[in-house]
N, C-alpha and C positions, 0 to 999 in steps of 0.2 A: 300761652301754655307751651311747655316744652316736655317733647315722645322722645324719650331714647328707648330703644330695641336692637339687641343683643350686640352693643356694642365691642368689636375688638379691633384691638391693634399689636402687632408686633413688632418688637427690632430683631431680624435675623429671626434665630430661635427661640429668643426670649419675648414670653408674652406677657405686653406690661399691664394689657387691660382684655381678662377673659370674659366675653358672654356677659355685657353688663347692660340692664334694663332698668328703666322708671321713667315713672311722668312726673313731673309739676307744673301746678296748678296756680294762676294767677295770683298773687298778694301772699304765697307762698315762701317763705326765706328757708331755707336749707343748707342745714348744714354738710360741708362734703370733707368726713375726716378719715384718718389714715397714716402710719408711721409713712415715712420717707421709702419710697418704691414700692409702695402701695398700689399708684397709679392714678393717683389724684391729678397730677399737672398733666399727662398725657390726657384722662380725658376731659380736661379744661382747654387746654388745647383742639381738639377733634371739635368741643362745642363751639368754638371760637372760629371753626373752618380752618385754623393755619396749620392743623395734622386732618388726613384725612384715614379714616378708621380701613382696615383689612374688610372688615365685614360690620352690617347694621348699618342702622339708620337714626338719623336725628332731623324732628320736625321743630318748628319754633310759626307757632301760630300757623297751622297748617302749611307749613312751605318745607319742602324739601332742602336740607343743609348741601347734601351733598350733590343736587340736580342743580340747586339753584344758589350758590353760595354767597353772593351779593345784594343779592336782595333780604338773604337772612342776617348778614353783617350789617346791615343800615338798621337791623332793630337791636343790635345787642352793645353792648357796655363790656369793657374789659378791664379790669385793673391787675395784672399780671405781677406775681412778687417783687421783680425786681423789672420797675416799670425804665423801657429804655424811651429818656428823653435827652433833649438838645443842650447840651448845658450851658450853649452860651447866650441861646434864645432865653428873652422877658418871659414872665410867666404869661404875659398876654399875648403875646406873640406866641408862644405855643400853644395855647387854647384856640387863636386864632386860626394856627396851621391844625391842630387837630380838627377843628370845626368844619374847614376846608376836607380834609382827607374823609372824613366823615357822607361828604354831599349834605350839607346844611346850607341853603340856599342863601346867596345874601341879603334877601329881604329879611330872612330870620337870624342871619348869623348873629348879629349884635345883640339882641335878646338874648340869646340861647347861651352864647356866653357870659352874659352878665348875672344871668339865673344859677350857671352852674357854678361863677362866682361867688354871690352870693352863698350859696348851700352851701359850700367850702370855706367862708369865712376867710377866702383870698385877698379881701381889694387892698390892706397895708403893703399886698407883697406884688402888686400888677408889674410894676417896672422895674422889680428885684431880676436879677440873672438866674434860673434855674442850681446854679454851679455854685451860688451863695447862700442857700436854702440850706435849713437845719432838715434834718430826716423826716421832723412830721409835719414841715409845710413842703415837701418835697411832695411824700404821702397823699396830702390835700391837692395836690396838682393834678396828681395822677387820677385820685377819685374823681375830679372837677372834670379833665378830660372822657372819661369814664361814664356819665351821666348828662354827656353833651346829647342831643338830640331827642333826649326822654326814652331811652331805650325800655323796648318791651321786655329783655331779658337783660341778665345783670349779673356778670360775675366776678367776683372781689375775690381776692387770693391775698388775706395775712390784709384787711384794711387798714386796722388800727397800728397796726407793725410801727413802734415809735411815737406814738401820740400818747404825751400826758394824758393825767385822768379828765381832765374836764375835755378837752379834744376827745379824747373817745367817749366820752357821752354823748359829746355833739355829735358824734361818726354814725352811731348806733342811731340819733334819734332821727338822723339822715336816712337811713338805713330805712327804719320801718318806713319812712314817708314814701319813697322809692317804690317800695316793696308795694304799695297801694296803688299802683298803676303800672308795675311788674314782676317778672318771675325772679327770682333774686338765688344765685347759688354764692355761698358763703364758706370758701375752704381757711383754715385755722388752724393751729397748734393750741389757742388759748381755748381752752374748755369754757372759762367766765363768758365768753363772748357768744359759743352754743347757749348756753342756759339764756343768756340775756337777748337774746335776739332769736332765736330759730327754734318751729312749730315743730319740724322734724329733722331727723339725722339720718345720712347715705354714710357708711362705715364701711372701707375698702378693706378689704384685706390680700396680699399677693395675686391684685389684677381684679379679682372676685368680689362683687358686692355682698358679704357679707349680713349686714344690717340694713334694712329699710325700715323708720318705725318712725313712729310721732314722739317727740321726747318726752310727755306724759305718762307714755306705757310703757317706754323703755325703764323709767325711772321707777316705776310702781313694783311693790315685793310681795309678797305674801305674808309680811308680818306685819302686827300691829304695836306701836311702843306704849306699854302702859303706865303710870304711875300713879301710886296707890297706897291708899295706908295698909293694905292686906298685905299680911307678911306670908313669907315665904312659905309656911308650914300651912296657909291654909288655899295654896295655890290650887292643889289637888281637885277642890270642887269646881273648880275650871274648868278643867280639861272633861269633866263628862259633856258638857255642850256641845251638839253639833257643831260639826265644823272646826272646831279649837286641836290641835294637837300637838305639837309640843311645844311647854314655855320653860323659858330660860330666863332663872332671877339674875339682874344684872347687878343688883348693889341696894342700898340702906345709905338716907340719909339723914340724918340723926338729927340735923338742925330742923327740918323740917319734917321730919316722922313720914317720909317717901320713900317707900319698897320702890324700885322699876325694873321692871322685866319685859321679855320679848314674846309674844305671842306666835307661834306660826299656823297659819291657816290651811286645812287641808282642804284637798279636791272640792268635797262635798260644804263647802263657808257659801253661803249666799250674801247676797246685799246687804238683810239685815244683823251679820256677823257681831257688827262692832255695836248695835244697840242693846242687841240680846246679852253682849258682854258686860256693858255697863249696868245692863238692869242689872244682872245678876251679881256684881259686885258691892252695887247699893243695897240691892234687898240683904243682904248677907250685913250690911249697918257699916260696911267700910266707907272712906270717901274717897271717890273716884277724883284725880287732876288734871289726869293729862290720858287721852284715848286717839292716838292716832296713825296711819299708815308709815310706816316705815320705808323712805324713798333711796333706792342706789343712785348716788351720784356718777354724772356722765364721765368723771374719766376712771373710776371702778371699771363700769361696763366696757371703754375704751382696751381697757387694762385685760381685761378678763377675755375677749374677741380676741385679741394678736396671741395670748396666752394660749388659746384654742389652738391658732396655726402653728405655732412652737410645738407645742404637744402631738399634734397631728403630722409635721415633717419629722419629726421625733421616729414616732413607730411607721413610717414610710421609710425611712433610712435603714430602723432596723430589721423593717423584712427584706 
């Protein structure tokens, strides 16, 4: 489990990570996203101990980051965007010396590395030169090193960064396996990769945690999409139902005699909203197709968070 509490840090005057807090919770993968100086990589840094924060604190399995910083480094995984390796060193020879700088003792080392070979789908490239390596077995090296000793915490920065589609499926399915025996933060540009892998999202915005949410309920609206043979004119009886308030016809399809329009739910819509509506569309002798929530996709909401801080430096300027 990983405690951060009111993390910051500064350069000079510039504060790149204000008062930022959260937990995560074991088998936990999280996404950590953010436009470029947001302050995503300082505090991937700070978790990783090689910045240490102005102010706050970070636990990792009840242990003090900042009292005790090598004993929380023996539990954590690092795959940093642009991972600095040896280029002239074999890929085994680097996993060997990473395993090394690690403290992975040598009864276990040979194991440990043959596993996190394995999981990377390395062994064509063991006595390749690092410097000869295409971007996404470059990539796999880094993750390989990364998941040497079974780290309890895990953080991936841009994994898939250059892996074909069948490599990043394996990456991802690497991923959850990880994530079942630890805490997994996952920073990104690729939104596909939030959806496909991550329970919740950390949404920076200038230093500021912005968003903490499960990406469930981030994703959920208050509308429902319906489609239906009830044409537009007799929408009307609709809207008396609880809860229902305003709908919006979206179009007629003519090949298939489908009205669709948008429902929007006020304050007062309970749970059973969407049943009540169906009944009442059938008893009325129409046939109901299609009844269901209408979800905002994660880089809408992305979109929509930075638009906020635009907005808000906006009329800061102008008073």
């Amino acid at each position: 489990m990983l405690e951060v509490s009111q993390l910051t840090r500064c350069y000079g005057q510039f504060k790149a990570v204000d008062d930022v807090s959260f937990s995560i919770d074991k088998g936990e993968i999280i996404g950590l996203l953010g436009h470029n100086g947001a302050g995503k990589t300082t505090i991937m840094k700070m978790l990783s101990g090689f910045l240490e924060p102005d102010h706050g604190s970070i636990n990792v399995d009840g242990l003090d980051l900042i009292a005790d910083p090598k004993s929380v480094q023996r539990l954590l995984g690092y795959l940093p965007e642009n991972l600095p390796v040896y280029p002239e060193l074999t890929v085994i020879d680097y996993l060997d010396y990473a395993a090394d700088l690690k403290g992975i003792s040598l009864n276990e080392k040979a194991a440990e590395v043959q596993r996190a070979i394995t999981a990377t789908d390395l062994t064509s490239k063991l006595t390749s030169a690092v410097a000869t390596l295409s971007r996404g077995f470059k990539q796999r090296v880094g993750v390989a090193q990364a998941i040497l000793g079974q780290p309890k915490f895990l953080i991936l920065d841009e994994p898939t960064n250059g892996l074909d589609p069948e490599q990043t499926e394996h990456m991802r399915q690497l991923i959850r396996e990880l994530a079942q025996q630890a805490t997994v933060i996952l920073s990104t540009h690729i939104m596909q990769e939030v959806d496909a892998l991550c329970s919740r999202v950390l949404i920076l915005r200038t230093g500021q945690l912005a968003i903490d949410a499960r990406l469930d309920d981030l994703q959920r609206t208050n509308h429902l999409l319906v489609d239906s043979s009830m044409s537009a004119e007799n929408l009307k009886s609709l809207t008396k139902l609880e809860g229902i308030g305003n709908i919006d016809y979206l179009g007629f399809e003519s090949s298939t005699n489908i009205h669709r329009y948008r429902v929007t739910l006020d304050s007062s819509a309970g749970n059973g909203i969407g049943a009540k509506l169906a009944r009442s569309i059938v008893e009325q002798g129409y046939e109901l197709m299609r009844l269901q929530p209408e979800q905002s996709d994660l880089e809408t909401l992305f979109r929509e968070v930075n638009q906020q801080s635009d907005q808000a430096t906006e009329v800061s300027h102008a008073a």
